[in-house]
N, C-alpha and C positions, 0 to 999 in steps of 0.2 A: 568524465562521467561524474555525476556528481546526487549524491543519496543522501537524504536528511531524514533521520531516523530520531524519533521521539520517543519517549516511555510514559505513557500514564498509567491510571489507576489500573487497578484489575490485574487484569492477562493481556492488554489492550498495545500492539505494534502499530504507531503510527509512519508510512513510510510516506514521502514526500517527491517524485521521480518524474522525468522528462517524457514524454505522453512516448516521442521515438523510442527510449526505450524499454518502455509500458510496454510497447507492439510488440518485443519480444521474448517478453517472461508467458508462464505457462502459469496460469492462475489455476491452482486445485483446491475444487468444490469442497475437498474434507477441513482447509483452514479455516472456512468461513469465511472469504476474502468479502472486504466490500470495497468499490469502487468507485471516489469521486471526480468528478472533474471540475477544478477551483481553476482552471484558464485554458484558453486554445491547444498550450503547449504544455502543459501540467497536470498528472493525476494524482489524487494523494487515495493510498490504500490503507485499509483497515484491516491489521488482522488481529484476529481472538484466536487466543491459546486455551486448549482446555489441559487441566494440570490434573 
């Protein structure tokens, strides 16, 4: 399994994850998740922290 986790500016969690086990996380509406899809087999998700 393999997760590649970024940090930028902000509050801003960039995670970077294999679409198969995308299909298994529980994405909750109160993060603010956003959802891209950069390949067949790859999502990368956005989430914002409110502090």
């Amino acid at each position: 399994m393999f997760i590649k986790v970024v940090r930028e500016r902000g509050q801003s969690l960039v995670v970077t994850i294999p679409i198969e086990l995308a299909n298994h996380l529980k994405i909750v509406q109160e993060q603010k998740v956003k959802l891209y899809q950069i390949s067949n087999e790859w999502l990368m998700m956005n989430l914002f922290f409110a502090e």
